[in-house]
C-alpha positions, 0 to 999 in steps of 0.5 A: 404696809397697806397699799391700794392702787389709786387711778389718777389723771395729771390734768393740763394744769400739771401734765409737766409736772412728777407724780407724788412720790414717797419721800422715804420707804416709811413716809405717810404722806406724798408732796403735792406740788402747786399746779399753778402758772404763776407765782401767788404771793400770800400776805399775812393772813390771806388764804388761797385755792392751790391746785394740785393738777391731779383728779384721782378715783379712790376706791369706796371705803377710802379718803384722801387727806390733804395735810400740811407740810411741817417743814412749811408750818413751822418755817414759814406759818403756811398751813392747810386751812381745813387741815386736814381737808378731806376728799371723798372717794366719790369725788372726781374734779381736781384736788386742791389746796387751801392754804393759809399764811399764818406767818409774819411775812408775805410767802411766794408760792411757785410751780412745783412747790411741795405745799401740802402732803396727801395721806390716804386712809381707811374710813368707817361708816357709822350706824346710829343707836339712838338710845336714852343714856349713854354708858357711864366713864371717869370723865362723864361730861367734863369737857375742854381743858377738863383734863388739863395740861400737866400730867399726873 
């Protein structure tokens, strides 16, 4: 498994709070926790900016993205509402949580509350090849549901 040292400042928000760990040897994703001073309650449908209490410096060639927690998702309907939001190794300010209830009923959301999960991977930079055709394949332009929902 790859691993990169990643530079991070536990702002004042979360000073109290643990660094993001690992749940398992194999995990992707560490919990972010809300850095928050009280309690938000989210409605059916409201959306809300979480902070974290971390800013981190990834190293150039590398992004963080903030996914949402299944345990969450299938629970309770919270989601990441930009899954997954992405955050550029250039960026510096806090990292934050755009959450959104999708569920039935209003969700309460604490301090310390593992609400998203944060996984660091590689990203490539594309060139552009402006050409006048592009190379022929099965699908061609068929698009959405072109390929439909059954298997064989």
């Amino acid at each position: 498994m790859n691993k990169i040292s990643v530079p991070v400042i536990k702002l004042l928000n979360g000073a109290d709070l643990p660094l993001p760990d690992y749940a398992t040897a194999d995990s992707a994703g560490l919990d972010l926790m809300a850095a928050i001073d009280a309690p938000k309650s989210l409605a059916p449908g409201e959306r809300a900016l979480i902070p974290s209490g971390l800013a981190i410096a990834l190293p150039g060639g590398y992004e963080a993205q903030v996914r949402p927690r299944s345990g969450l998702a299938y629970k309770n309907g919270i989601t990441v509402l930009n899954s997954p939001g992405t955050i550029d190794a250039d960026y510096r300010g806090e990292v934050g949580i755009i959450l959104i209830n999708h569920g039935d009923e209003t969700f309460v959301i604490e301090r310390g509350m593992r609400i998203a999960q944060l996984v660091i991977t590689a990203v490539s930079q594309l060139i552009w090849d402006e050409v006048e055709t592009l190379p022929e394949t099965t699908r061609g332009e068929e698009g959405f549901g072109s390929t439909g929902v059954k298997s064989g």
